[in-house]
C-alpha positions in Angstrom: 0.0 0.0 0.0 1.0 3.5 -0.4 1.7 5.5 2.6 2.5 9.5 3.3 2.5 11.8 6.1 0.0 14.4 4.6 2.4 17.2 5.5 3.8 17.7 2.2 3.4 17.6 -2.1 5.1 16.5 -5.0 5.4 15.4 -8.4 6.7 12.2 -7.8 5.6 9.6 -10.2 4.1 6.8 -8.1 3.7 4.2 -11.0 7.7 4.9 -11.5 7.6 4.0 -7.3 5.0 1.3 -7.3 7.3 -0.6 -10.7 10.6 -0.1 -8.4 9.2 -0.8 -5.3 8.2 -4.5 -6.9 11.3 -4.6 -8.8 13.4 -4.6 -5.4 11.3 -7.1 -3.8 11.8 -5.3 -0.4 9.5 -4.7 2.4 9.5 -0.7 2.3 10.2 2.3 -0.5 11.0 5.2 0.6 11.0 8.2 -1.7 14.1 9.9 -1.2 14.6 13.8 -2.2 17.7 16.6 -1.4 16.1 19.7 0.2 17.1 22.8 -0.9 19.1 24.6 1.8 17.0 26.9 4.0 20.0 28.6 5.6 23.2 30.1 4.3 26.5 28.2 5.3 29.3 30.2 7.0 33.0 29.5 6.6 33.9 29.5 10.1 37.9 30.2 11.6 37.7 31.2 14.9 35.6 34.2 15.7 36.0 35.3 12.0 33.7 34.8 8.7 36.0 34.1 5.9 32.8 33.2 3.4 29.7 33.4 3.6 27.0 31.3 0.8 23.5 30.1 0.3 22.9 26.3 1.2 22.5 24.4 -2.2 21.1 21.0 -2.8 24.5 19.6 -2.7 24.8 20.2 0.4 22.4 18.2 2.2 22.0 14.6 2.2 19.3 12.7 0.8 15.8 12.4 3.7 13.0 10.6 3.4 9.9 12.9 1.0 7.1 11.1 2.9 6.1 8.9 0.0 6.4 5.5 0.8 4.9 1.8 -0.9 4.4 -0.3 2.4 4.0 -4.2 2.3 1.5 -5.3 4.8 4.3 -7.6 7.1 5.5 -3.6 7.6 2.6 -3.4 10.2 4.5 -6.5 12.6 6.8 -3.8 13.3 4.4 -1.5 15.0 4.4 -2.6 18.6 1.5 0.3 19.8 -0.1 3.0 19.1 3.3 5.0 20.6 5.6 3.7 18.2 7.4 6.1 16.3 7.3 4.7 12.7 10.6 6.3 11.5 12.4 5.4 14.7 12.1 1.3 15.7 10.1 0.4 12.3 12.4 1.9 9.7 15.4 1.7 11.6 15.0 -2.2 12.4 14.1 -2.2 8.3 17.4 -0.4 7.4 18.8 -2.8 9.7 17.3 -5.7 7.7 18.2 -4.4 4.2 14.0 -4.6 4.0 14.0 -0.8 3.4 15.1 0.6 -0.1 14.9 4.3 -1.4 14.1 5.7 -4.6 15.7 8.7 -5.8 13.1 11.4 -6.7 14.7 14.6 -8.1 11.4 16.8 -8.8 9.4 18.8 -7.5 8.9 17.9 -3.6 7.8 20.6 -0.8 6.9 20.2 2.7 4.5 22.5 4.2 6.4 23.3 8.0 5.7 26.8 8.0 3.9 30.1 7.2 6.2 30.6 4.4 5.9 27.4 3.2 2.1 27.9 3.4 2.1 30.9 1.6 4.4 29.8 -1.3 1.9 26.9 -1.9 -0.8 28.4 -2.0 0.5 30.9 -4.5 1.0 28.2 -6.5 -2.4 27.5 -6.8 -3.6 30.9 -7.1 -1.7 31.1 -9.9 -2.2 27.5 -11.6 1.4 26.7 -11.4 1.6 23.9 -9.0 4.5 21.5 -10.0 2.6 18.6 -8.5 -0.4 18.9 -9.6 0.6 16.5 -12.8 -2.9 14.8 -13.5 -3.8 18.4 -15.3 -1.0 17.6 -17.8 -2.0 14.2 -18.3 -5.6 13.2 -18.7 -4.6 9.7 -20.3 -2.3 8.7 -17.4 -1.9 5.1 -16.9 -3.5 2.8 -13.7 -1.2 1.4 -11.5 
C-alpha cells in the first residue's frame, strides 16, 4: 500500500515508485529527495567569517519525502499505538536491508511553516503547481 505523512506535495511519479518498489522485492520504498538549503552556510575560523554562501542541494544529504509503498508484514513492526514509525520500524528495516529508497529529483515541498504555506498556496492561485501533474495528463496510466 501506499503510505505518506500528509504534510507535504510533489510530483513524484508513483507508478515509477510502485514498478521499483516491486522490482526490489523489499519490504519498504522510501521516496528519497535533497532539500534545498533553508539557511546560508558560514566559513567558520575562529571568531572570524571568511565566506559566507547560500545552502544548495549539494549540500544536504538525501531524507525521506514522505512517499512510501508499504507491504502489509511492515505493520509487525508496529508494537503500539506509541511507536514512532521512522524510529524502531524503519530503523530495524534499514537494519534488515528490508527498506530501499528511490531517488526522486522533482518537484517535492513540505508545508512546515507560514512561508511554506504561503508559497503553496501561490502556486495555486496562480495555476502553477509543480505537483499537480494529473492536469498535464488526462490519459495517465493505472497502477
Amino acid at each position: 500500500f501506499f503510505l505518506t505523512y500528509g504534510d507535504g506535495v510533489s510530483d513524484v511519479n508513483i507508478n515509477n515508485l510502485l514498478k521499483f518498489h516491486r522490482e526490489q522485492n523489499k519490504l519498504c520504498t522510501v521516496t528519497a529527495i535533497k532539500p534545498e538549503g533553508r539557511f546560508g552556510i558560514l566559513d567558520v575560523d575562529g571568531k572570524y567569517v571568511r565566506s559566507f554562501r547560500e545552502k544548495g542541494k549539494s549540500d544536504t544529504g538525501w531524507i525521506n519525502a514522505g512517499f512510501m509503498v508499504v507491504e502489509p508484514k511492515v505493520l509487525d513492526y508496529i508494537k503500539d499505538d506509541e511507536t514512532v514509525f521512522e524510529k524502531e520500524p524503519l530503523e530495524k528495516l534499514a537494519d534488515e536491508g528490508n527498506l530501499i529508497c528511490f531517488k526522486h529529483n522533482g518537484f517535492w515541498k513540505c508545508i512546515d511553516t507560514l512561508k511554506d504555506k504561503i508559497q503553496l498556496e501561490s502556486f495555486l492561485k496562480n495555476n502553477t503547481a509543480p505537483w499537480m501533474i494529473w492536469k498535464e495528463n488526462s490519459n495517465r496510466s493505472q497502477i
